[in-house]
mmCIF file as gemmi writes it, N, C-alpha and C atoms, coordinates in Angstrom:
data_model
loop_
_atom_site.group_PDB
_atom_site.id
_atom_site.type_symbol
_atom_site.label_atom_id
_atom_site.label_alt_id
_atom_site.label_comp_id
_atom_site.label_asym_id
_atom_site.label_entity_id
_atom_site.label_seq_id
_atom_site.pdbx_PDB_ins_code
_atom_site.Cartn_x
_atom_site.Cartn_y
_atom_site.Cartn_z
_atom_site.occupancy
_atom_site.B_iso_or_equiv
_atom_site.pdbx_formal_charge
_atom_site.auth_seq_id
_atom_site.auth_asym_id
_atom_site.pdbx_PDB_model_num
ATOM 1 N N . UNK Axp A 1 ? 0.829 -1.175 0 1 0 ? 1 A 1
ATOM 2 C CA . UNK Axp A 1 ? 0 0 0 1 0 ? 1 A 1
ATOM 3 C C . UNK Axp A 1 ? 0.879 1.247 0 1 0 ? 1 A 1
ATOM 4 N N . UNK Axp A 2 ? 0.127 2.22 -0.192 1 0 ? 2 A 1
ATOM 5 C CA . UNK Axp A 2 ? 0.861 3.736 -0.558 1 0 ? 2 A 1
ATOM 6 C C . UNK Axp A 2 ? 0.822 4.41 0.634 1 0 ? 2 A 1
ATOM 7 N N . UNK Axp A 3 ? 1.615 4.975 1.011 1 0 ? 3 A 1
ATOM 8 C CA . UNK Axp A 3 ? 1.584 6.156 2.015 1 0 ? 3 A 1
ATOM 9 C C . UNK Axp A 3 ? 2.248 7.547 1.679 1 0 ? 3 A 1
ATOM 10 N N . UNK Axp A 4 ? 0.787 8.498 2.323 1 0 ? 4 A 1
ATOM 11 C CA . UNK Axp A 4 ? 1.568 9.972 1.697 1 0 ? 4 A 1
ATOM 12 C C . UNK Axp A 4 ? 1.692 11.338 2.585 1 0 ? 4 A 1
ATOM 13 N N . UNK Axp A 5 ? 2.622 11.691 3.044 1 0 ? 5 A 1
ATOM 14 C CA . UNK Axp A 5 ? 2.342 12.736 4.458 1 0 ? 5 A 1
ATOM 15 C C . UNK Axp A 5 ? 2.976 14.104 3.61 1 0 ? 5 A 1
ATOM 16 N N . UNK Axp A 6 ? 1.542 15.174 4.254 1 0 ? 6 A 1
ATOM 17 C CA . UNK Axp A 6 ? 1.561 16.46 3.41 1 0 ? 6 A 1
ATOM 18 C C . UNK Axp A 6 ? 1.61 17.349 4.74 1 0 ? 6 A 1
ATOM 19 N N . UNK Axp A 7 ? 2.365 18.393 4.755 1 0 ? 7 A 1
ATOM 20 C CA . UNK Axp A 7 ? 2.514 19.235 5.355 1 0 ? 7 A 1
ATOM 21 C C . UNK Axp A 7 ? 2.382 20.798 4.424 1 0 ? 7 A 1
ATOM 22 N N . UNK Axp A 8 ? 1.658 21.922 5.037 1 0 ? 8 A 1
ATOM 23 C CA . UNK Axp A 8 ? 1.843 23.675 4.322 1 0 ? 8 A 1
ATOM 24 C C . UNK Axp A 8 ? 2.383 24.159 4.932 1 0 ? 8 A 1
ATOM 25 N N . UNK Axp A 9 ? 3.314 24.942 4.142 1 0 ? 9 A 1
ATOM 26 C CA . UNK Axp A 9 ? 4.145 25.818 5.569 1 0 ? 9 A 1
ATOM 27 C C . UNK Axp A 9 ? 3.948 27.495 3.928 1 0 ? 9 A 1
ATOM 28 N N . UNK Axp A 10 ? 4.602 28.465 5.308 1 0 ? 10 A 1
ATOM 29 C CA . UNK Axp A 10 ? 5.056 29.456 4.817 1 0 ? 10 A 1
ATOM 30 C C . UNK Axp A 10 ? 6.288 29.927 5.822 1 0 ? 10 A 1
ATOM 31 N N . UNK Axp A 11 ? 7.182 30.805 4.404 1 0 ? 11 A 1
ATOM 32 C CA . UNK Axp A 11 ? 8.049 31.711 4.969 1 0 ? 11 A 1
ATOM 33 C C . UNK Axp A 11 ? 8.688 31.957 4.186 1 0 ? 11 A 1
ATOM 34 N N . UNK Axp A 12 ? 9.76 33.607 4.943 1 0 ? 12 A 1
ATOM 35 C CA . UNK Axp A 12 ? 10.57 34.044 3.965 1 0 ? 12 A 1
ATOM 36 C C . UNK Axp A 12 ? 11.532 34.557 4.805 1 0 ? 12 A 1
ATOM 37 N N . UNK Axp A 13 ? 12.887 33.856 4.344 1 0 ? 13 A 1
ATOM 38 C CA . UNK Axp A 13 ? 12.802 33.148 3.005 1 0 ? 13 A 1
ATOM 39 C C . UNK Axp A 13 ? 12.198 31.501 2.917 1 0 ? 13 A 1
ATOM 40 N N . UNK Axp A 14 ? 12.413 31.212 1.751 1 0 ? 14 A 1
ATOM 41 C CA . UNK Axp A 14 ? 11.417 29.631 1.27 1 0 ? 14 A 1
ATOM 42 C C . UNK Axp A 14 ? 12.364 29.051 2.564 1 0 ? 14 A 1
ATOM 43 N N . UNK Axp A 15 ? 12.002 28.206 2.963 1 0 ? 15 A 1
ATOM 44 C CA . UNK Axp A 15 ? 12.55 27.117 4.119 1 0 ? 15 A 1
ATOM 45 C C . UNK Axp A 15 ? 13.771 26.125 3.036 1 0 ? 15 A 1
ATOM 46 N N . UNK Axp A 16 ? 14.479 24.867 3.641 1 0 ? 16 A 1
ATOM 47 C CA . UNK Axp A 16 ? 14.671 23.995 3.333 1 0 ? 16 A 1
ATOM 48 C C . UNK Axp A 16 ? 14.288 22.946 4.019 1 0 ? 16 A 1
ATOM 49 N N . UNK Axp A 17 ? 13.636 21.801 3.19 1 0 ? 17 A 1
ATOM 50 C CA . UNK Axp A 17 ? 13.137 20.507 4.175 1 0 ? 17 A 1
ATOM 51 C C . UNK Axp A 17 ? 13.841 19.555 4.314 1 0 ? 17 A 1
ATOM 52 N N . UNK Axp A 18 ? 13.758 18.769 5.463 1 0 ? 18 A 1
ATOM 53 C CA . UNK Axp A 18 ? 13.923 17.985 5.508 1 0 ? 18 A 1
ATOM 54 C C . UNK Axp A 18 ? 13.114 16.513 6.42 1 0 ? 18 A 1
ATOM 55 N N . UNK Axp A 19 ? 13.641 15.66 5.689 1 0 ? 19 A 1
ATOM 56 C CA . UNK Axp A 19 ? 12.08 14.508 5.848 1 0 ? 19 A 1
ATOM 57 C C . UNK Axp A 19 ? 13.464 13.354 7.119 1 0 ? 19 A 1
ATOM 58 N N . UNK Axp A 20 ? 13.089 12.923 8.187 1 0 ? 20 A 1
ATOM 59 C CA . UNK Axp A 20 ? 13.41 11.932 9.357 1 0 ? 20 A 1
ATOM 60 C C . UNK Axp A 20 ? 12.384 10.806 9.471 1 0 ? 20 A 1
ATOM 61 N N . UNK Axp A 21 ? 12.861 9.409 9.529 1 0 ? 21 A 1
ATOM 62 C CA . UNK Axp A 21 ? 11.832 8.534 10.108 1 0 ? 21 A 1
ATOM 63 C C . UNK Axp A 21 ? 12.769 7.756 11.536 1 0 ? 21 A 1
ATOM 64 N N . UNK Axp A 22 ? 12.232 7.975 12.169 1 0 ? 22 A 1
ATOM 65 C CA . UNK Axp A 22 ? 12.341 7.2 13.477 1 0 ? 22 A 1
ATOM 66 C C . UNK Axp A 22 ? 13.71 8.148 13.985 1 0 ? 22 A 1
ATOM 67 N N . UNK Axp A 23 ? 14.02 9.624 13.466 1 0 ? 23 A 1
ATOM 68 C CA . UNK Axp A 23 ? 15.364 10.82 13.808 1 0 ? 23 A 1
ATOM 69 C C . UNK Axp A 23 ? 16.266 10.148 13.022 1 0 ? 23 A 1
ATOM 70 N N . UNK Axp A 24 ? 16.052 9.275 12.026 1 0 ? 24 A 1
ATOM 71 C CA . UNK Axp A 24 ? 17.136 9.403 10.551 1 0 ? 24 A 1
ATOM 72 C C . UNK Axp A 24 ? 16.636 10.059 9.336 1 0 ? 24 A 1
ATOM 73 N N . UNK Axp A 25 ? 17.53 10.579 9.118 1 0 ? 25 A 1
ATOM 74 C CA . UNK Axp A 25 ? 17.245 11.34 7.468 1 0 ? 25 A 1
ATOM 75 C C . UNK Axp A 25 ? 17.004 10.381 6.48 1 0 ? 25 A 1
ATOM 76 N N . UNK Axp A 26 ? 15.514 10.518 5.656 1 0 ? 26 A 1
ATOM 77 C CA . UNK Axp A 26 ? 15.21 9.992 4.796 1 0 ? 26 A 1
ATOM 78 C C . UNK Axp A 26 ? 15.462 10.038 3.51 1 0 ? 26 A 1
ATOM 79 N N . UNK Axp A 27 ? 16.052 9.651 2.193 1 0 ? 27 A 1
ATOM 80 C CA . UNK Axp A 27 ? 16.493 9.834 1.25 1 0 ? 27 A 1
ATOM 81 C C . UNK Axp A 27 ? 15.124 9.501 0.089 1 0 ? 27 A 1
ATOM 82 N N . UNK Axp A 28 ? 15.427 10.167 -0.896 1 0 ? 28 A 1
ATOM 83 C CA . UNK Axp A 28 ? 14.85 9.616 -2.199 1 0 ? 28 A 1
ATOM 84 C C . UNK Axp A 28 ? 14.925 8.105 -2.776 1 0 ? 28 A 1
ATOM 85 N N . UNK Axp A 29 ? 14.172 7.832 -2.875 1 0 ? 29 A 1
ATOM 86 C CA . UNK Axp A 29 ? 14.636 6.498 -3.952 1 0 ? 29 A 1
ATOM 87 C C . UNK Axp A 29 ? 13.797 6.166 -5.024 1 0 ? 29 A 1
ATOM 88 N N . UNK Axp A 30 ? 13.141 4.723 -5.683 1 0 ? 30 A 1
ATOM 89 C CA . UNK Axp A 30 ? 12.434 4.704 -6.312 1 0 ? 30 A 1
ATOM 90 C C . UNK Axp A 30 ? 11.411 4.473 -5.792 1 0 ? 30 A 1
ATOM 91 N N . UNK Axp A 31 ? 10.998 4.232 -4.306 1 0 ? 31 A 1
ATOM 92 C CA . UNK Axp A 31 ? 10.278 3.807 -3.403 1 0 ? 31 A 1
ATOM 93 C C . UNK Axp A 31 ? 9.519 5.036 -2.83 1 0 ? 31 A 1
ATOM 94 N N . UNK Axp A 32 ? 10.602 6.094 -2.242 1 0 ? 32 A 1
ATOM 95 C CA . UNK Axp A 32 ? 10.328 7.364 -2.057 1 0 ? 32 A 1
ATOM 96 C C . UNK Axp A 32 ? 10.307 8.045 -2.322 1 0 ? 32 A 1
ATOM 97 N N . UNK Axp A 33 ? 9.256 9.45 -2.901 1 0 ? 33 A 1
ATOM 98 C CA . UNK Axp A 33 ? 9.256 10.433 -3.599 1 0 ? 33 A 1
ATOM 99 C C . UNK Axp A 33 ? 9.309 11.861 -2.372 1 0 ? 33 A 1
ATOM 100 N N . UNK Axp A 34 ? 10.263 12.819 -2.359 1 0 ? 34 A 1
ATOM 101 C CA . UNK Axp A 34 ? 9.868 14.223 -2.069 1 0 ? 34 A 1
ATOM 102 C C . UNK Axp A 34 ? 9.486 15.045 -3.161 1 0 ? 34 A 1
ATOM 103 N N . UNK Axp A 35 ? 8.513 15.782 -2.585 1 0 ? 35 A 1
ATOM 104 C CA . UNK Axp A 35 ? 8.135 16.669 -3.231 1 0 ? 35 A 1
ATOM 105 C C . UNK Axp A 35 ? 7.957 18.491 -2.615 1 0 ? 35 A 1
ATOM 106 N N . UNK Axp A 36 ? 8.41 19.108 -2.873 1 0 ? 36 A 1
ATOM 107 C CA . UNK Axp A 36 ? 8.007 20.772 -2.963 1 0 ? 36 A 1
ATOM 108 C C . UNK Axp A 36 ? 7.469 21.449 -3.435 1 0 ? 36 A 1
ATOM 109 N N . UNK Axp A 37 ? 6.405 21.984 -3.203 1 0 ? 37 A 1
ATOM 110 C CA . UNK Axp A 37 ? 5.75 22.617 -4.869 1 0 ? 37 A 1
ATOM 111 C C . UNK Axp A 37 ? 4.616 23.831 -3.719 1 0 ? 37 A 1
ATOM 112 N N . UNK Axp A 38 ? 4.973 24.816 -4.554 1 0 ? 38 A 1
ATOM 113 C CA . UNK Axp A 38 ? 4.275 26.276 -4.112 1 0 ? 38 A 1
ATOM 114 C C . UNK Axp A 38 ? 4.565 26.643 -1.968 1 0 ? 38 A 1
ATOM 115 N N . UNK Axp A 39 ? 3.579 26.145 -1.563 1 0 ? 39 A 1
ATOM 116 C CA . UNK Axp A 39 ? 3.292 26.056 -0.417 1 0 ? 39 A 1
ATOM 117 C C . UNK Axp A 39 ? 2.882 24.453 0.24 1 0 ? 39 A 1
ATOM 118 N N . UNK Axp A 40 ? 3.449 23.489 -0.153 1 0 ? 40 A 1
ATOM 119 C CA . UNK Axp A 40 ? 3.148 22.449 0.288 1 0 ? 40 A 1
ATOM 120 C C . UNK Axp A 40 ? 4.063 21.298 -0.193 1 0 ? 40 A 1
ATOM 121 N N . UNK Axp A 41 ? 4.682 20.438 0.844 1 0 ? 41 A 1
ATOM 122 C CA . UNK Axp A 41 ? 6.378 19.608 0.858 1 0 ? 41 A 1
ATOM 123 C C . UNK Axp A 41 ? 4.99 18.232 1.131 1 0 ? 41 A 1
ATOM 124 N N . UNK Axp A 42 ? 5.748 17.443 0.61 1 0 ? 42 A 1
ATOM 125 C CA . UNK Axp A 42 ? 5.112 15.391 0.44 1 0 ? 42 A 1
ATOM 126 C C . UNK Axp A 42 ? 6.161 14.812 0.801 1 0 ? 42 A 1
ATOM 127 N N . UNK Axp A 43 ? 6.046 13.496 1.288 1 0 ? 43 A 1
ATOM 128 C CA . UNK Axp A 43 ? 6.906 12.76 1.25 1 0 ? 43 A 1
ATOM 129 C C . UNK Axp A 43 ? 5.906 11.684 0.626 1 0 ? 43 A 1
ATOM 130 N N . UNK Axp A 44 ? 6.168 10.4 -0.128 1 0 ? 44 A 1
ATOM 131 C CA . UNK Axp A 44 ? 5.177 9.643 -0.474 1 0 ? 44 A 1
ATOM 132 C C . UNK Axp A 44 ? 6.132 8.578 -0.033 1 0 ? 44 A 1
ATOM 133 N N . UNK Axp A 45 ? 5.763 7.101 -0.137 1 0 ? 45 A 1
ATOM 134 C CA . UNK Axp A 45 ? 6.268 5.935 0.02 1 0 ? 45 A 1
ATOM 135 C C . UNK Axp A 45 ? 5.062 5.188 -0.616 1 0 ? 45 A 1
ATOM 136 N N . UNK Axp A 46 ? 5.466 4.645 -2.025 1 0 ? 46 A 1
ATOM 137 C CA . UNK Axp A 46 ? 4.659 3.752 -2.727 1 0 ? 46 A 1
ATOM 138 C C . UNK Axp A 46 ? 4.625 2.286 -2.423 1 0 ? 46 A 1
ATOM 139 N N . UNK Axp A 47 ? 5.579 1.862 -1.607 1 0 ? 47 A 1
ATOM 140 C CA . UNK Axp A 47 ? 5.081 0.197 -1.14 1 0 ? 47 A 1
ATOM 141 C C . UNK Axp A 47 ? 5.6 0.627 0.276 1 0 ? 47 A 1
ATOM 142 N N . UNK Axp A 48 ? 4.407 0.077 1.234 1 0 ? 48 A 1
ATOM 143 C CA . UNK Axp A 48 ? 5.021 0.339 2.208 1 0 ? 48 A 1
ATOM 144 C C . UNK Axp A 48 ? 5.497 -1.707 2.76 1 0 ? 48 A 1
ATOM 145 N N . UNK Axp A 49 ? 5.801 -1.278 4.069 1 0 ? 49 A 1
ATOM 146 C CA . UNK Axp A 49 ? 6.537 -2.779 4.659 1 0 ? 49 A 1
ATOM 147 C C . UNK Axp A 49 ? 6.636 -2.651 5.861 1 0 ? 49 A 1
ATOM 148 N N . UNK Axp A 50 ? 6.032 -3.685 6.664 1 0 ? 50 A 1
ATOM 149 C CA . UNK Axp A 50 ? 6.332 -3.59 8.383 1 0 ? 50 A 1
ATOM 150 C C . UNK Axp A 50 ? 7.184 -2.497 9.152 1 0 ? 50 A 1
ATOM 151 N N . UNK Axp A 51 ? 8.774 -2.79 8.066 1 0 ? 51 A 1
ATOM 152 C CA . UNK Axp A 51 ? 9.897 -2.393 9.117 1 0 ? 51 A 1
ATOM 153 C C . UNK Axp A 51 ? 9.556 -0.491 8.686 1 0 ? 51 A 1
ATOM 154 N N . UNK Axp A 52 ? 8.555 -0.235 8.27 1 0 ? 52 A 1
ATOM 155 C CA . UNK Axp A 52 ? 8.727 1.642 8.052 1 0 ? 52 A 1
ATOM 156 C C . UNK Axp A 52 ? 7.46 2.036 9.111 1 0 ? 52 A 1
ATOM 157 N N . UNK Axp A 53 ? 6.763 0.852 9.839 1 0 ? 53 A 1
ATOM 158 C CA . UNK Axp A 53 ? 6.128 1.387 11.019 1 0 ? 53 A 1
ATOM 159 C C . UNK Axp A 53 ? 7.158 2.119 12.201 1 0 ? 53 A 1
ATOM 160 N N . UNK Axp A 54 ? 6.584 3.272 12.362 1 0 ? 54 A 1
ATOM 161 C CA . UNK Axp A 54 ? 7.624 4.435 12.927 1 0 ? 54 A 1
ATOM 162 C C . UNK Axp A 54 ? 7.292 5.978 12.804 1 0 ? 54 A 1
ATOM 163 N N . UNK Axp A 55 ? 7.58 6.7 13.233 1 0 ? 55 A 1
ATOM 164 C CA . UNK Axp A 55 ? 7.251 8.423 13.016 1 0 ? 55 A 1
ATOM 165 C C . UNK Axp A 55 ? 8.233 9.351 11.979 1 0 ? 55 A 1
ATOM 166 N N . UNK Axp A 56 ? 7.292 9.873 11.105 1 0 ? 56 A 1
ATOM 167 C CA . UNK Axp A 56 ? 7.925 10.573 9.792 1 0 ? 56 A 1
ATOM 168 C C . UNK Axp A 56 ? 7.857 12.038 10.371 1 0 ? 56 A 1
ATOM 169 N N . UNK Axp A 57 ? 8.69 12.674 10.398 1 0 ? 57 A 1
ATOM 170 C CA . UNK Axp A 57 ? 9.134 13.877 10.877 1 0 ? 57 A 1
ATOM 171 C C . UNK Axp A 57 ? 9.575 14.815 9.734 1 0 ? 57 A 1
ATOM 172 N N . UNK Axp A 58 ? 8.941 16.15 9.751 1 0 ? 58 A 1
ATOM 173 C CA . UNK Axp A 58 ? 9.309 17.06 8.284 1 0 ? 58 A 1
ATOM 174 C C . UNK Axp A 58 ? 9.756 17.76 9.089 1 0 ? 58 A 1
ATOM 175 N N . UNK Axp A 59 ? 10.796 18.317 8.685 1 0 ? 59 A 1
ATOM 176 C CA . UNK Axp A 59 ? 11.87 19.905 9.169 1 0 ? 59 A 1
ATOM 177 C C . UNK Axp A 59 ? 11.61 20.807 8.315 1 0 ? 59 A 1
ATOM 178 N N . UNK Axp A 60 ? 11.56 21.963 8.734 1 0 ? 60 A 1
ATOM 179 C CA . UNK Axp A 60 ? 11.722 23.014 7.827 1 0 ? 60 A 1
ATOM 180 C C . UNK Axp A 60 ? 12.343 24.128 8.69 1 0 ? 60 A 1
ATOM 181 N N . UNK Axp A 61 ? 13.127 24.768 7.521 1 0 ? 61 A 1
ATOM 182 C CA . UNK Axp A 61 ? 14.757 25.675 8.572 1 0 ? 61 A 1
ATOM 183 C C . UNK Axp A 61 ? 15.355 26.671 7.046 1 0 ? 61 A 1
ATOM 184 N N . UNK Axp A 62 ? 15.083 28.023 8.044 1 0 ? 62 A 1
ATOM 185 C CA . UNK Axp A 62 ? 15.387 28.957 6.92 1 0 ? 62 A 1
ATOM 186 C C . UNK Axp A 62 ? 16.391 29.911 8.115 1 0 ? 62 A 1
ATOM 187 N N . UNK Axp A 63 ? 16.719 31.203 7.401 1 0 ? 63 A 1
ATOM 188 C CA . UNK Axp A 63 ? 17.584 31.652 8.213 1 0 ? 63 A 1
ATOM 189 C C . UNK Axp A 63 ? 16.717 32.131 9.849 1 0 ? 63 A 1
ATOM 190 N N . UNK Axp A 64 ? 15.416 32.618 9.926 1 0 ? 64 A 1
ATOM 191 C CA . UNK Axp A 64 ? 14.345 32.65 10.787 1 0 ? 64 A 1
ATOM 192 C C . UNK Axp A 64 ? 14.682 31.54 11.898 1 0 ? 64 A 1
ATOM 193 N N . UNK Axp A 65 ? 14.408 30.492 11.866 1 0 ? 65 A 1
ATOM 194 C CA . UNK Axp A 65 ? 14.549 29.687 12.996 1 0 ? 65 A 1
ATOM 195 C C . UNK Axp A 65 ? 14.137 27.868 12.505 1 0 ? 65 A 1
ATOM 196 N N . UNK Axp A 66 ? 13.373 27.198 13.137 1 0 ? 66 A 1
ATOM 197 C CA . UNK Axp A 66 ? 13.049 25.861 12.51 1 0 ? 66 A 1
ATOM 198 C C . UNK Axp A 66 ? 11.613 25.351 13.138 1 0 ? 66 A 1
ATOM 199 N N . UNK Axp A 67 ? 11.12 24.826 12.196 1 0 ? 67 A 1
ATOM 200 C CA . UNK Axp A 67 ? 9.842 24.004 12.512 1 0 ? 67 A 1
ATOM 201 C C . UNK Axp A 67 ? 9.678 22.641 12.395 1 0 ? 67 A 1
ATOM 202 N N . UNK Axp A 68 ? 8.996 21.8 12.98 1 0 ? 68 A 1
ATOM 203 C CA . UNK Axp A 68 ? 8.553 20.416 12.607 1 0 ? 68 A 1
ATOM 204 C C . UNK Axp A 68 ? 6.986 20.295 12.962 1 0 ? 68 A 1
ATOM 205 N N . UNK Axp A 69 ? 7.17 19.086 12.06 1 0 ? 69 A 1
ATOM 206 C CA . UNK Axp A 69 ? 5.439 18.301 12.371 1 0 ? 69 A 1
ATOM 207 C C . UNK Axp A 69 ? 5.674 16.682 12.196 1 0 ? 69 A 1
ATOM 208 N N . UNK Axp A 70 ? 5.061 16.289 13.016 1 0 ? 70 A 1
ATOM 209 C CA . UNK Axp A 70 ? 5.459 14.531 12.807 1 0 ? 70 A 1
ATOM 210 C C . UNK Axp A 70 ? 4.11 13.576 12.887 1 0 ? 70 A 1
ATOM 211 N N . UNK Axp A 71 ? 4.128 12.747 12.115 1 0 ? 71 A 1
ATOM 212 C CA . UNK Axp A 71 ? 2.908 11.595 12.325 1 0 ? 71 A 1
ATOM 213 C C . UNK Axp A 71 ? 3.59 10.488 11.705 1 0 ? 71 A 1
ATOM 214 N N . UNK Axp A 72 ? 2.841 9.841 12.57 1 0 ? 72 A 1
ATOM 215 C CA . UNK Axp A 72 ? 3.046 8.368 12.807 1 0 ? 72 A 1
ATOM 216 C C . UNK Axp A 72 ? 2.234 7.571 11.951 1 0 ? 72 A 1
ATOM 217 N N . UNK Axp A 73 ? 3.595 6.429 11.473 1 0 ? 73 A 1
ATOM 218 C CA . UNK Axp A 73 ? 2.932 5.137 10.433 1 0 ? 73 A 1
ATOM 219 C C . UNK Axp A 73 ? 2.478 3.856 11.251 1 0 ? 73 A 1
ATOM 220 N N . UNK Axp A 74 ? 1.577 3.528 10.751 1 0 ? 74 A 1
ATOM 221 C CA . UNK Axp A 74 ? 1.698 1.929 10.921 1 0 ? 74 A 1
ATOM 222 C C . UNK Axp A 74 ? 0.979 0.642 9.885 1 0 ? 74 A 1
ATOM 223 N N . UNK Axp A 75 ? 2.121 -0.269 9.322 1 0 ? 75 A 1
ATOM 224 C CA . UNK Axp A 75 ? 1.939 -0.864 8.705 1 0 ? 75 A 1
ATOM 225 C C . UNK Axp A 75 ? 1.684 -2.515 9.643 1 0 ? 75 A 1
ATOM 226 N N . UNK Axp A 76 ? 0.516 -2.568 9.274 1 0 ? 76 A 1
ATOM 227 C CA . UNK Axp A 76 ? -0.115 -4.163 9.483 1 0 ? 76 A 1
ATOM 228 C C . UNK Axp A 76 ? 0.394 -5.041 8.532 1 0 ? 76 A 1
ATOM 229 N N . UNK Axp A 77 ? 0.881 -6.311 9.294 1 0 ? 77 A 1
ATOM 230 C CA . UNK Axp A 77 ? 0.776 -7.546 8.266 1 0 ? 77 A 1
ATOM 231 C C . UNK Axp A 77 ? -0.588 -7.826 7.369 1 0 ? 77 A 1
ATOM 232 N N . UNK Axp A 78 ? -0.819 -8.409 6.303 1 0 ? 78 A 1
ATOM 233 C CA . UNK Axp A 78 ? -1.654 -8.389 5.425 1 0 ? 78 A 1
ATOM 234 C C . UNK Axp A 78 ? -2.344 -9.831 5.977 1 0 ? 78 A 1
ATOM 235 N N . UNK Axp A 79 ? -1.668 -10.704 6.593 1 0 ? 79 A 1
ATOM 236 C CA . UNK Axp A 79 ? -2.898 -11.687 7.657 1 0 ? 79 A 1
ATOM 237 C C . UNK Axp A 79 ? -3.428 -11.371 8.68 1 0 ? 79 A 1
């Protein structure tokens, strides 16, 4: 199954994000998509899997100061 966590932010200047699961930095892959666009940062995960039950954490940090928001996954076995 797909999972997709959306956060809006504003500021100026534009922030830079960054995406943590369980306080590690999450990377791109073909699995994981970031996204940025206008006023609103994604992280997606198109297959998810047991071991990514855990808390997805977005950063955002401009010269101003820093923000987060975090929610929590959980992936069930399919029996």
């Amino acid at each position: 199954m797909k999972a997709k966590f959306e956060a809006t932010y504003a500021g100026n200047p534009k922030p830079e994000f960054t995406w943590q699961f369980n306080g590690k930095d999450v990377q791109t892959s073909d699995n994981i998509k970031i996204k940025v666009r206008d006023h609103q940062v994604s992280l997606t995960i198109f297959e998810t899997s047991q071991d990514m039950t855990g808390y997805y954490t977005c950063i955002a940090k401009n010269d101003l100061g820093t923000d987060t928001t975090r929610a929590g996954l959980t992936v069930n076995s399919k029996y």
